[in-house]
One Martini backbone bead per residue (centre of mass of N, CA, C, O) as a GRO file, in nm:
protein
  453
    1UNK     BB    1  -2.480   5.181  13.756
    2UNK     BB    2  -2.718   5.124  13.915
    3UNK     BB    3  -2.546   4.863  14.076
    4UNK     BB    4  -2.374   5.029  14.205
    5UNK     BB    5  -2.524   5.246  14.350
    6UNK     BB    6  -2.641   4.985  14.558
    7UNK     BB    7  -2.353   4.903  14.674
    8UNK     BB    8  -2.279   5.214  14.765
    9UNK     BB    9  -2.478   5.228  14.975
   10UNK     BB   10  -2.541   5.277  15.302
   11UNK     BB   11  -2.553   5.072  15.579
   12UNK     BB   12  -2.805   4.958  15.760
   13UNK     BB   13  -2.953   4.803  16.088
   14UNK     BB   14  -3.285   4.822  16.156
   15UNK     BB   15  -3.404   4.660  16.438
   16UNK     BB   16  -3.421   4.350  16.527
   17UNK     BB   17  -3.293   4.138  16.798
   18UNK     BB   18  -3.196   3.848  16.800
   19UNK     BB   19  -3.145   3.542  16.884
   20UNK     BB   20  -3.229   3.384  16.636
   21UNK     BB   21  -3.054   3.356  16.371
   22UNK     BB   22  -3.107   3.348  16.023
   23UNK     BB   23  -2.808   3.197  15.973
   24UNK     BB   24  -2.915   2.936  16.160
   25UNK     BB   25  -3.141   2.875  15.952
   26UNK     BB   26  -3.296   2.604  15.784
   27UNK     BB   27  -3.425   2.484  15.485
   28UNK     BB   28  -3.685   2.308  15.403
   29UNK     BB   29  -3.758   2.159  15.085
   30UNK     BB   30  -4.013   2.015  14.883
   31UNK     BB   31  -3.944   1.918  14.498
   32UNK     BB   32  -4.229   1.788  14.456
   33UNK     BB   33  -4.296   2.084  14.532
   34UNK     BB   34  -4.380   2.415  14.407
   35UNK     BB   35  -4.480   2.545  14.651
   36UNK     BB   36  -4.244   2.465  14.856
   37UNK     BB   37  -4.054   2.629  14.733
   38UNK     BB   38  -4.177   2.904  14.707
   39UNK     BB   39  -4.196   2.929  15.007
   40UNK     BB   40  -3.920   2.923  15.118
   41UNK     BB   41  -3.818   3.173  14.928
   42UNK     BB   42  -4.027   3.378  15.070
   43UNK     BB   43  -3.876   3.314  15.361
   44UNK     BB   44  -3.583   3.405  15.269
   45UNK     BB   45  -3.669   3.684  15.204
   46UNK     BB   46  -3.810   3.800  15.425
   47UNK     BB   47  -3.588   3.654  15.657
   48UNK     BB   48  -3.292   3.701  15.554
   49UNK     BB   49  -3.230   3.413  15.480
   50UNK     BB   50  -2.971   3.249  15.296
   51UNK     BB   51  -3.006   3.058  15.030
   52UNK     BB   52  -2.816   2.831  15.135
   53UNK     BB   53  -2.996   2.730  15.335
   54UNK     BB   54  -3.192   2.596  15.108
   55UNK     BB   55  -3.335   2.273  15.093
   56UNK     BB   56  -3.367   2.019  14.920
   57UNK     BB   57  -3.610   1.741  14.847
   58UNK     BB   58  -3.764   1.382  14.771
   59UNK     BB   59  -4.076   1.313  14.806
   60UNK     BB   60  -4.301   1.059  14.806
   61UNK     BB   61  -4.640   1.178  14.773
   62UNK     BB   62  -4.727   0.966  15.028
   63UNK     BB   63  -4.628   1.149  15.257
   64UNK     BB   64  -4.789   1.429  15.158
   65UNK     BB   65  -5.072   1.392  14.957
   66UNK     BB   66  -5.232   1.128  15.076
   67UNK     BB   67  -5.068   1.152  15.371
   68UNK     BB   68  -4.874   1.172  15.694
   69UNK     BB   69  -4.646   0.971  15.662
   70UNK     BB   70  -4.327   0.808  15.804
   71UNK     BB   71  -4.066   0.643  15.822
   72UNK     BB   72  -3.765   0.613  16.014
   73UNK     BB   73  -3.628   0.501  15.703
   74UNK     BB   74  -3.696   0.752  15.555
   75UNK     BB   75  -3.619   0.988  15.684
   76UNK     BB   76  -3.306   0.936  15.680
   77UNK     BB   77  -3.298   0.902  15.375
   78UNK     BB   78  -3.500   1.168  15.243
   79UNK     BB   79  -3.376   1.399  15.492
   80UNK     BB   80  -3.142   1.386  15.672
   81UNK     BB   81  -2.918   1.310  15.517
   82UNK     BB   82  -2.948   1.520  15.269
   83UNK     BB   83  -2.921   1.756  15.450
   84UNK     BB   84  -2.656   1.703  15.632
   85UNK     BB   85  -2.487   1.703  15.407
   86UNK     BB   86  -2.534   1.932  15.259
   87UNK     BB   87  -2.436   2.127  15.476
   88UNK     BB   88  -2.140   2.015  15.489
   89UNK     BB   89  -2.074   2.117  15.207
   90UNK     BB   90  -2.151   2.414  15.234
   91UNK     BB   91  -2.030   2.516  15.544
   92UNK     BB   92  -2.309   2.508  15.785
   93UNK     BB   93  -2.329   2.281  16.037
   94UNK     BB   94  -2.182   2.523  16.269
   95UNK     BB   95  -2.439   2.753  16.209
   96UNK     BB   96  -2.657   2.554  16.253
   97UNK     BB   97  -2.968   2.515  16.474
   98UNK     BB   98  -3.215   2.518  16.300
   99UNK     BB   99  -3.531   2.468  16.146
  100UNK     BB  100  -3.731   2.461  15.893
  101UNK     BB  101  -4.046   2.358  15.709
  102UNK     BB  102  -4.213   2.344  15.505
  103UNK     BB  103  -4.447   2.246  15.315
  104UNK     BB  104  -4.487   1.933  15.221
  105UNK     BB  105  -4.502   1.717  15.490
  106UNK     BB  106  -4.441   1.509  15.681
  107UNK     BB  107  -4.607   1.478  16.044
  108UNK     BB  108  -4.545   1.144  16.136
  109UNK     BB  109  -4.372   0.868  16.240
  110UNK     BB  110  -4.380   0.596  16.231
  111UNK     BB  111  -4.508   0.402  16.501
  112UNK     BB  112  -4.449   0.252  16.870
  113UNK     BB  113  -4.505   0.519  16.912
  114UNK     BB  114  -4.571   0.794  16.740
  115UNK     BB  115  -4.374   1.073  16.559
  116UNK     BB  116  -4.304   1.351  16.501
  117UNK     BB  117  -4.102   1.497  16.269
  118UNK     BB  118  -4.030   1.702  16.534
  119UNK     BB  119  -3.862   1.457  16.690
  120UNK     BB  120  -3.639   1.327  16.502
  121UNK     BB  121  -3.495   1.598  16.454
  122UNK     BB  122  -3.444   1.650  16.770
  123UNK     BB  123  -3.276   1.351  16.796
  124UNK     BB  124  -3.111   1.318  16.506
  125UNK     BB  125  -3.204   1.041  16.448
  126UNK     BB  126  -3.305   0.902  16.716
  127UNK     BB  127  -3.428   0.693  16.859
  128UNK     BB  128  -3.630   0.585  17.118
  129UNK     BB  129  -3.775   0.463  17.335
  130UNK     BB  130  -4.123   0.350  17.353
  131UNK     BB  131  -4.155   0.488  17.675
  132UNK     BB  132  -4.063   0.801  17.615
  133UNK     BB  133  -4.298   0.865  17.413
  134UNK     BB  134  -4.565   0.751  17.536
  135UNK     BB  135  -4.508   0.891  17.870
  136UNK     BB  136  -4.334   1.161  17.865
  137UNK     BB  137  -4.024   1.066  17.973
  138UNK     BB  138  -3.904   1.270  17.853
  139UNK     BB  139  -3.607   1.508  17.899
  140UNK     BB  140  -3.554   1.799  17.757
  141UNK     BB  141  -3.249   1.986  17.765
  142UNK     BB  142  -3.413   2.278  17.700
  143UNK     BB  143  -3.598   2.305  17.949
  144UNK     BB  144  -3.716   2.506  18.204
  145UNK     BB  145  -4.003   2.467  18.329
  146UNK     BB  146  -4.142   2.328  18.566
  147UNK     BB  147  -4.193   1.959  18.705
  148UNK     BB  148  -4.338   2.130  18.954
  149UNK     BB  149  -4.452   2.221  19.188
  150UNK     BB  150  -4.270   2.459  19.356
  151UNK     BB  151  -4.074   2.483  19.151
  152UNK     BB  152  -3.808   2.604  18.999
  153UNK     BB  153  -3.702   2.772  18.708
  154UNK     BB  154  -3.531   2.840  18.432
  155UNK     BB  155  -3.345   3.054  18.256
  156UNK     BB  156  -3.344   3.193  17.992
  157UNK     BB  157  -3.263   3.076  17.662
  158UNK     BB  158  -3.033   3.040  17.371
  159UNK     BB  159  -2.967   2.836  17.181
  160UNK     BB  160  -2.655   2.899  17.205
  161UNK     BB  161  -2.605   2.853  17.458
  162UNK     BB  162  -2.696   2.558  17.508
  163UNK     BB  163  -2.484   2.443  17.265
  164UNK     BB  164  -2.246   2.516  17.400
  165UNK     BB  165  -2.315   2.307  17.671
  166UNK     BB  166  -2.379   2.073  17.525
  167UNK     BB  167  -2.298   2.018  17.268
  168UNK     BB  168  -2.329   1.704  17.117
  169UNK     BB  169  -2.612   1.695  17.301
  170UNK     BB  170  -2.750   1.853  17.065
  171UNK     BB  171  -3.068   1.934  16.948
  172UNK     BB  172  -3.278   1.959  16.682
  173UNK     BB  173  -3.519   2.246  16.652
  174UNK     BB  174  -3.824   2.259  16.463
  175UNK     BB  175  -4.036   2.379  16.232
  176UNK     BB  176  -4.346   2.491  16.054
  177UNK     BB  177  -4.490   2.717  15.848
  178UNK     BB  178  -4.714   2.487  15.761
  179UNK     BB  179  -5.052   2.326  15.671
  180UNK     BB  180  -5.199   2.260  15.330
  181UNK     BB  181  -5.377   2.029  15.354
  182UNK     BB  182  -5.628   1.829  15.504
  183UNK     BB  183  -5.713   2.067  15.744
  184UNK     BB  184  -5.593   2.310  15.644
  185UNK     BB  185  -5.395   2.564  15.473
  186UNK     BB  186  -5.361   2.844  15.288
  187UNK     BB  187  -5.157   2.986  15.136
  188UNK     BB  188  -5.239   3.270  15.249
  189UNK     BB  189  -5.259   3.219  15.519
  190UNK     BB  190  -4.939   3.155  15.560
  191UNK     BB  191  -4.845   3.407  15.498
  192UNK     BB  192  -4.980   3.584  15.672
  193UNK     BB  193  -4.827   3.488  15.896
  194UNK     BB  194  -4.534   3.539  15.826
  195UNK     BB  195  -4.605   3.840  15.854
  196UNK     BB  196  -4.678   3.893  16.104
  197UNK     BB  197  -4.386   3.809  16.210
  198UNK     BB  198  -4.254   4.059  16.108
  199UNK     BB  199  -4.458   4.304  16.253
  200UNK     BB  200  -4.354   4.139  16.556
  201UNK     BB  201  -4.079   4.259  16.583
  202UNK     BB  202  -4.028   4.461  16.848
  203UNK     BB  203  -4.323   4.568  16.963
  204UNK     BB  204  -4.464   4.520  17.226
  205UNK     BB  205  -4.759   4.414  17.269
  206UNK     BB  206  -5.062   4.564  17.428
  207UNK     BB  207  -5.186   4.307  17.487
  208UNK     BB  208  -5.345   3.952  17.609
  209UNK     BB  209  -5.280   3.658  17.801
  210UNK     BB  210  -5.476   3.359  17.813
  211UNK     BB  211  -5.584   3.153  18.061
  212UNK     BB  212  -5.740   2.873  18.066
  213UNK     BB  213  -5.953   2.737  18.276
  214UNK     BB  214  -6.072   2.456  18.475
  215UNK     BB  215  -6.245   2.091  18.430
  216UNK     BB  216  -6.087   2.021  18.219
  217UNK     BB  217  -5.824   1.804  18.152
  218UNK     BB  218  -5.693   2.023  17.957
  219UNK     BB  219  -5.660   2.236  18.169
  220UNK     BB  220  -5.538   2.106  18.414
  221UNK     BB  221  -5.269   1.997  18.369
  222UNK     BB  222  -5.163   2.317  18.330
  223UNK     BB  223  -5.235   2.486  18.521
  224UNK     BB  224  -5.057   2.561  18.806
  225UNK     BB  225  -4.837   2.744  18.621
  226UNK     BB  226  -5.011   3.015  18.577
  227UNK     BB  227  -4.940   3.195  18.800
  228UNK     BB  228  -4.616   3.204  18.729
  229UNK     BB  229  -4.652   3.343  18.449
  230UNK     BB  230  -4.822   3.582  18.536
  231UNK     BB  231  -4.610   3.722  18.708
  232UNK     BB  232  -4.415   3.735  18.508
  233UNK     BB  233  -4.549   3.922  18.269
  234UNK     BB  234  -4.614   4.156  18.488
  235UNK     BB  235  -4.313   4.204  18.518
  236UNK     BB  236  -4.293   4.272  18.196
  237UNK     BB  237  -4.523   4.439  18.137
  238UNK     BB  238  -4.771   4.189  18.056
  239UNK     BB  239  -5.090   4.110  17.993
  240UNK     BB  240  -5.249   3.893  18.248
  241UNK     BB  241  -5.525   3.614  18.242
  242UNK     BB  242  -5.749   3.426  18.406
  243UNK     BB  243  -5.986   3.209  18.307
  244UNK     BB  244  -6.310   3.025  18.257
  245UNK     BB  245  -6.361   3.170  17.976
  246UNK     BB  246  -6.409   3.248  17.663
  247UNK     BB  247  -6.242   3.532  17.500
  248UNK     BB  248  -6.541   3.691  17.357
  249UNK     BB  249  -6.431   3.934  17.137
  250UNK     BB  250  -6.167   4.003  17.210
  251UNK     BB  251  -5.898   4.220  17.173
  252UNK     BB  252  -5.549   4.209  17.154
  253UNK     BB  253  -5.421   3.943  17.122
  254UNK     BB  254  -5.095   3.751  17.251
  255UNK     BB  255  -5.260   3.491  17.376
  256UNK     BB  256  -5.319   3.125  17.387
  257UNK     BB  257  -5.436   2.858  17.650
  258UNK     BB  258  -5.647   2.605  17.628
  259UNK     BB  259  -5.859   2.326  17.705
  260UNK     BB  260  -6.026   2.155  17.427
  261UNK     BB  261  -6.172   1.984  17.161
  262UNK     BB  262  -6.359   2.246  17.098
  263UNK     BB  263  -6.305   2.527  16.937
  264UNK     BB  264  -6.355   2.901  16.815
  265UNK     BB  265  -6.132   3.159  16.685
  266UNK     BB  266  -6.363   3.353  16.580
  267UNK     BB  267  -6.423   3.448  16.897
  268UNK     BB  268  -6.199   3.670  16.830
  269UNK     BB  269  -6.188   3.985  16.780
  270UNK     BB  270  -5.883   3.988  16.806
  271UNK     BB  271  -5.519   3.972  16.683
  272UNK     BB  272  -5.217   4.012  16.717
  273UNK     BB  273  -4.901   4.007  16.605
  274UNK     BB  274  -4.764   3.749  16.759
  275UNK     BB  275  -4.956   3.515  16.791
  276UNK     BB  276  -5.014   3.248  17.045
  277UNK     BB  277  -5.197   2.944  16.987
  278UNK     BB  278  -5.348   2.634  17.200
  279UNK     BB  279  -5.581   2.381  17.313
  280UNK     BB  280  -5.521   2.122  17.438
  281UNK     BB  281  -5.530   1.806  17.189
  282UNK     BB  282  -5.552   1.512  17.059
  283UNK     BB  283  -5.567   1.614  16.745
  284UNK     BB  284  -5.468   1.916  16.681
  285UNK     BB  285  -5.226   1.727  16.455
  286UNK     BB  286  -5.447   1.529  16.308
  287UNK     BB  287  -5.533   1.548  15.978
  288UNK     BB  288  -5.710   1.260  15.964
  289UNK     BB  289  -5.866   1.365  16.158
  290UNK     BB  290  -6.198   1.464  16.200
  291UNK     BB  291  -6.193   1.542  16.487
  292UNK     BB  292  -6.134   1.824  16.606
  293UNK     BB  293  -5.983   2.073  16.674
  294UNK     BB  294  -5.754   2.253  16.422
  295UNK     BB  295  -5.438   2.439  16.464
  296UNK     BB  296  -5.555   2.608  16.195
  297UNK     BB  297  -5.742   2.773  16.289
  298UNK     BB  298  -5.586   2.999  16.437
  299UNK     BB  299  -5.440   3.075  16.193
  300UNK     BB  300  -5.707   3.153  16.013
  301UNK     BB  301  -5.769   3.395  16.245
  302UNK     BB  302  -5.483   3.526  16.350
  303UNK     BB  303  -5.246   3.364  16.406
  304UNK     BB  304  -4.885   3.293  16.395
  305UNK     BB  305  -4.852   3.059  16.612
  306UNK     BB  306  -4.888   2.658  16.677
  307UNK     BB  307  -4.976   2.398  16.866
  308UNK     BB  308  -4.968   1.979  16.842
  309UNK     BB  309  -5.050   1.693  16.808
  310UNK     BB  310  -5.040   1.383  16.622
  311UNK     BB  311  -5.141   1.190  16.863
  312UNK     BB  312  -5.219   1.056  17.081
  313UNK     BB  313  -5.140   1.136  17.483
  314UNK     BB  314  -5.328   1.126  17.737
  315UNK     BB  315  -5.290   1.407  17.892
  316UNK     BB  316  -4.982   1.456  17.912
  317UNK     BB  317  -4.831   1.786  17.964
  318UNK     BB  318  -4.528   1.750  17.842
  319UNK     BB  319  -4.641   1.753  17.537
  320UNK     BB  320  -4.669   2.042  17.581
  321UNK     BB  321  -4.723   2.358  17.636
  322UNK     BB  322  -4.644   2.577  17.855
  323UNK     BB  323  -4.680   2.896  18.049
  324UNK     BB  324  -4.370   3.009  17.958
  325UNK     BB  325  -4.386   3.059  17.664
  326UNK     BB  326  -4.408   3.390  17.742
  327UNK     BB  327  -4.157   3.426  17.882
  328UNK     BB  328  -3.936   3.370  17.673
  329UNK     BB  329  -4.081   3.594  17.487
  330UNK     BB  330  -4.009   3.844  17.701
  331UNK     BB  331  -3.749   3.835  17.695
  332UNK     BB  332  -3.617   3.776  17.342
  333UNK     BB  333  -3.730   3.534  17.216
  334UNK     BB  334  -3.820   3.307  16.977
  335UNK     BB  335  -4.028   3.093  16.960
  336UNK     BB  336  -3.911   2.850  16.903
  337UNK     BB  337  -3.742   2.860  17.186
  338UNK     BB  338  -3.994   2.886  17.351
  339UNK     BB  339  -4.118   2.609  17.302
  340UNK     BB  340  -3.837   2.451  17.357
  341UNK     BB  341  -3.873   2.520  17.666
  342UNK     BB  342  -4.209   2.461  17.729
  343UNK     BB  343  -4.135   2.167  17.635
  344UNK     BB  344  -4.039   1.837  17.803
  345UNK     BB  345  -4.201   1.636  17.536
  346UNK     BB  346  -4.100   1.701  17.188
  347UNK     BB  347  -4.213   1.429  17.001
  348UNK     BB  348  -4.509   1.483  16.882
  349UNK     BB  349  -4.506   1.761  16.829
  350UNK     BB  350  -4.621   2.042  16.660
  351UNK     BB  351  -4.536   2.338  16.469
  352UNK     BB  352  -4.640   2.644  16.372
  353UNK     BB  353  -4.484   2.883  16.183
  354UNK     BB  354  -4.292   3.152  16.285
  355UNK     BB  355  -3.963   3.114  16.408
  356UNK     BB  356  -3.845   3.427  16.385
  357UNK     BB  357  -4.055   3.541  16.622
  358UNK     BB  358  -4.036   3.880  16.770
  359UNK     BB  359  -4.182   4.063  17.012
  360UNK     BB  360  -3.960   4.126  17.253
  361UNK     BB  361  -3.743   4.216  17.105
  362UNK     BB  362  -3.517   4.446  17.025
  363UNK     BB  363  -3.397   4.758  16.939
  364UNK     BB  364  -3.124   4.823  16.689
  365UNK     BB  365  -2.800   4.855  16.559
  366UNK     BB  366  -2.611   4.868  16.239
  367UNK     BB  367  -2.281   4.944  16.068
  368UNK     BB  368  -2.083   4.930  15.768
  369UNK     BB  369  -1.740   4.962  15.736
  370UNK     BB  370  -1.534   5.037  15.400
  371UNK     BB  371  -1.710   4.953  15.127
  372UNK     BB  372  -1.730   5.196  14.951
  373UNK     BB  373  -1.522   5.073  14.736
  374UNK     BB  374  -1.531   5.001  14.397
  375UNK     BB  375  -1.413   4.770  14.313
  376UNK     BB  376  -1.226   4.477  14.463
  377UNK     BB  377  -0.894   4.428  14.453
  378UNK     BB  378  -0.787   4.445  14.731
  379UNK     BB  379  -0.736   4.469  15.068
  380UNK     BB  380  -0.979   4.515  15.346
  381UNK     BB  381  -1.128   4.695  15.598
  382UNK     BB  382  -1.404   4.592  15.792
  383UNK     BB  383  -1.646   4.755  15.999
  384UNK     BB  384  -1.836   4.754  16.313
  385UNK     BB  385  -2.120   4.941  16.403
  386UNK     BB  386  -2.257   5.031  16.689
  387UNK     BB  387  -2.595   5.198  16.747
  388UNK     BB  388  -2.687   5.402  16.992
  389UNK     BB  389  -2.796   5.327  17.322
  390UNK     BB  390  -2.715   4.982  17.270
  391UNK     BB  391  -2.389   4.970  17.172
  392UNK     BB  392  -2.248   4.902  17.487
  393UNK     BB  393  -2.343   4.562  17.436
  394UNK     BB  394  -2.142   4.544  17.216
  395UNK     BB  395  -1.914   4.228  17.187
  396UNK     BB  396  -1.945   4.092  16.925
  397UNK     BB  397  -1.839   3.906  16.621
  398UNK     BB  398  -1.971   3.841  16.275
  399UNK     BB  399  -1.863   3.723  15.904
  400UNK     BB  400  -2.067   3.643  15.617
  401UNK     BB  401  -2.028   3.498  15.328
  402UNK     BB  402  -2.224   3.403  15.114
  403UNK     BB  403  -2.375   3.261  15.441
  404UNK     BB  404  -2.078   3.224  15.522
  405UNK     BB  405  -1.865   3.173  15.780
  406UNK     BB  406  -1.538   3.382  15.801
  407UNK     BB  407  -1.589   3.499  16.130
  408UNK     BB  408  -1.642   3.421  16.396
  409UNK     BB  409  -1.752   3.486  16.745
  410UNK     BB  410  -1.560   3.803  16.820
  411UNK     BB  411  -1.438   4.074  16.957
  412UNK     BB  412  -1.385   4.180  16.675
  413UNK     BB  413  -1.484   4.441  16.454
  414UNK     BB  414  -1.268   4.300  16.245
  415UNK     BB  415  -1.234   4.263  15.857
  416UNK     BB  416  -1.043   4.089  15.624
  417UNK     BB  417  -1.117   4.164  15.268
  418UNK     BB  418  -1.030   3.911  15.074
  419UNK     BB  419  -1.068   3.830  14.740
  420UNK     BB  420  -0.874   3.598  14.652
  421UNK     BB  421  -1.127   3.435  14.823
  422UNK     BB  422  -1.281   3.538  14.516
  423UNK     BB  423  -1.469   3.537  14.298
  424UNK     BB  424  -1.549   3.699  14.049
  425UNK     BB  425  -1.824   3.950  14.146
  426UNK     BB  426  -2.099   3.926  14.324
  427UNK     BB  427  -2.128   3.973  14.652
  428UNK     BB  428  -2.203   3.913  15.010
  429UNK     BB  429  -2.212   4.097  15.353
  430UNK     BB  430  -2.213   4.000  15.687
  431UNK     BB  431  -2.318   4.145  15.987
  432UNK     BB  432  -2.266   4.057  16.348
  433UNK     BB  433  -2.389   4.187  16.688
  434UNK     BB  434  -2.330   4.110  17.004
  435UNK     BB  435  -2.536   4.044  17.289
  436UNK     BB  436  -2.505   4.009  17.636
  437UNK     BB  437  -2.659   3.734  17.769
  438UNK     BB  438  -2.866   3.446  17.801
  439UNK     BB  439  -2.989   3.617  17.598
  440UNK     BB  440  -2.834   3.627  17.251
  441UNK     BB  441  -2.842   3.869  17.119
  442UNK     BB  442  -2.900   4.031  16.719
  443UNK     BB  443  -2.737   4.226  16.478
  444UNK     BB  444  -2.739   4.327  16.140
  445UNK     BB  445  -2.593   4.346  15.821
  446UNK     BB  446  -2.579   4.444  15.462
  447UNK     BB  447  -2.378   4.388  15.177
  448UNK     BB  448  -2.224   4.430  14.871
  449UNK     BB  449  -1.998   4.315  14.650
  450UNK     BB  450  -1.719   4.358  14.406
  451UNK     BB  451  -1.496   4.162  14.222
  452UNK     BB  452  -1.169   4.225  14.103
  453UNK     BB  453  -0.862   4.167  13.915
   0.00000   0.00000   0.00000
């Protein structure tokens, strides 16, 4: 009786609208770390990801807990093929647009020149010529720009947006939730992390973005772009501040980029929830070298996301991330989005932290109408309404049972709930809706249903 009155309750969706919603994100996890699947689970519960999307695999030790490097035929065979199998086995590769990658996996790509676990995942495994990788000139589909001082740069978009444009030749984007290795981060470090990154969801936090100018060549390569930044940021109502000195004692930081080979993140007097911080140097994902301030220093200090090289990058700019990283995230995207628009040759880059952190969507809400009378016997017609003031922006719907879509993305707004189509027992139905615009917003709600013939 008490999970029939559980399964009864009204349900609605209030909070954050996502650009990159969580059932398009899959979950990798290394099966032969038993911490790495737990918290990947624990991250699929904090960020309602569906547990079908959560894929194990096996790697052998030497790739992530002696080493950090994997071959790019042991990727293929290990990590790509079996993901993507899993994936298509159960009816899930048309509506997964990113990867998140738990702890424990190697962070490198052997090869000359190496390129980062998540530079061949964007790739789809398909290795690139050895110098648009070694010269940073290869040029991500997904950048925003611009690659020129006094060029324009693109529209934000989002994911689904870009892949409708791009169809096949659509790349897939992955972060990795933490890196708990040596000179890297405790697993409370990270689960910190990945909450902070859930309670900057739609906050619109009211702290400050600096951009360190200076003589160094690692922030010289980029300050260009800062102007065109702070313009944007402080048009969306944010403040930005370009600095030539480490902002000591700060408070309230809600974005950094740095640029320098040591840092002390320590002395930052707080950051907000859903801070992205990274110093651009040659090292600051290569966790194997001793020397050189490491991304996960951020972490340790209190922010959400951070990014870094995995191998010597020799100071090419197109290889970090841009200073529109946080124009993307002031539009409404999610991180992973925000930094895969402002890194131009994303092959060898490291992301760290939650990729479903949004700190400027907008807040939403909506409801499942339907589902009163439990269990269901016959078909029932179940209808998604979006409510409050941003109702009427609200055009499009997907609904997906037990994490698997059903239905839509289309103008309807009615779900023909037929059981005949589900095992008898407990299943769980997913609404979804949509707001229109190049950065398509969206929000959810859930409720569980069962079955009885």
């Amino acid at each position: 009786m008490r999970s029939l009155m559980l399964i009864m309750a009204p349900v609605f969706a209030a909070g954050s609208a996502f650009a990159l919603g969580p059932h398009e994100l899959a979950i990798i996890a290394n099966r032969n770390s038993p911490r790495s699947v737990e918290l990947a689970r624990e991250y699929s519960a904090l960020r309602r990801v569906p547990e079908i999307n959560i894929v194990e695999v096996a790697l052998p030790e030497a790739t992530w807990q002696t080493g950090l490097e994997i071959t790019a035929e042991d990727f293929g065979a290990l990590i790509w093929e079996p993901v993507t199998r899993t994936l298509s086995e159960r009816g899930l590769d048309r509506q997964i647009l990113a990867w998140a990658y738990s702890i424990d996996f190697p962070t490198r790509v052997r090869g000359t020149p190496p390129m980062s676990i998540q530079g061949l995942t964007f790739l789809r495994n398909r290795l690139p010529a050895s110098e648009l990788v070694d010269k940073g000139t290869y040029v991500s589909p997904l950048f925003a720009g611009p690659d020129e001082q006094n060029h324009l740069p693109f529209a934000t978009q989002s994911l689904d947006a870009q892949a409708a444009w791009l169809g096949p030749d659509m790349p897939l984007p992955s972060m990795m939730l933490g890196f708990a290795g040596a000179q890297g981060n405790s697993l409370e470090d990270i689960r910190a992390a990945l909450q902070r990154g859930v309670a900057a969801d739609g906050a619109r936090p009211d702290g400050v973005v600096y951009f360190l100018a200076g003589e160094d060549l690692r922030a010289k390569i980029r300050q260009w772009l800062f102007p065109v930044a702070v313009a944007e940021l402080q048009a969306a109502g944010i403040r930005a501040l370009l600095t030539n000195g480490f902002p000591d004692g700060a408070d309230g930081v809600i974005g950094i980029l740095a640029g320098a080979a040591v840092v002390d993140p320590r002395r930052i007097g707080s950051y907000r929830p859903g801070c992205a911080a990274d110093h651009l140097t040659s090292f600051g994902a290569a966790f194997d070298m001793p020397d050189q301030t490491k991304v996960t220093a951020w972490i340790a200090a209190g922010a959400t996301v951070t990014a870094g090289v995995v191998t010597e990058p020799f100071s090419r700019w197109p290889k970090f991330p841009n200073a529109r990283l946080f124009s993307h995230a002031a539009a409404g995207c999610t991180w992973l989005e925000s930094y895969f628009q402002s890194i131009r040759c994303p092959l060898q880059i490291l992301l760290l932290g939650d990729p479903l952190c949004a700190p400027w969507a907008p807040k939403d809400s909506i409801r499942i109408v339907g589902l009163d009378k439990q269990p269901i016997r016959t078909a029932v017609t179940v209808r998604v309404e979006p409510v409050g003031a941003s109702a009427a922006y609200y055009g499009r719907y997907a609904f997906l049972v037990d994490g698997r879509l059903a239905a839509g993305p289309a103008r309807e707004a009615l779900f023909r709930l037929d059981p005949a189509r589900y095992a008898p027992g407990p299943h769980r139905l997913r609404a979804v809706a949509y707001r229109s615009g190049s950065v398509r917003m969206q929000v959810f709600a859930e409720q569980s249903f069962e079955v009885s013939r």
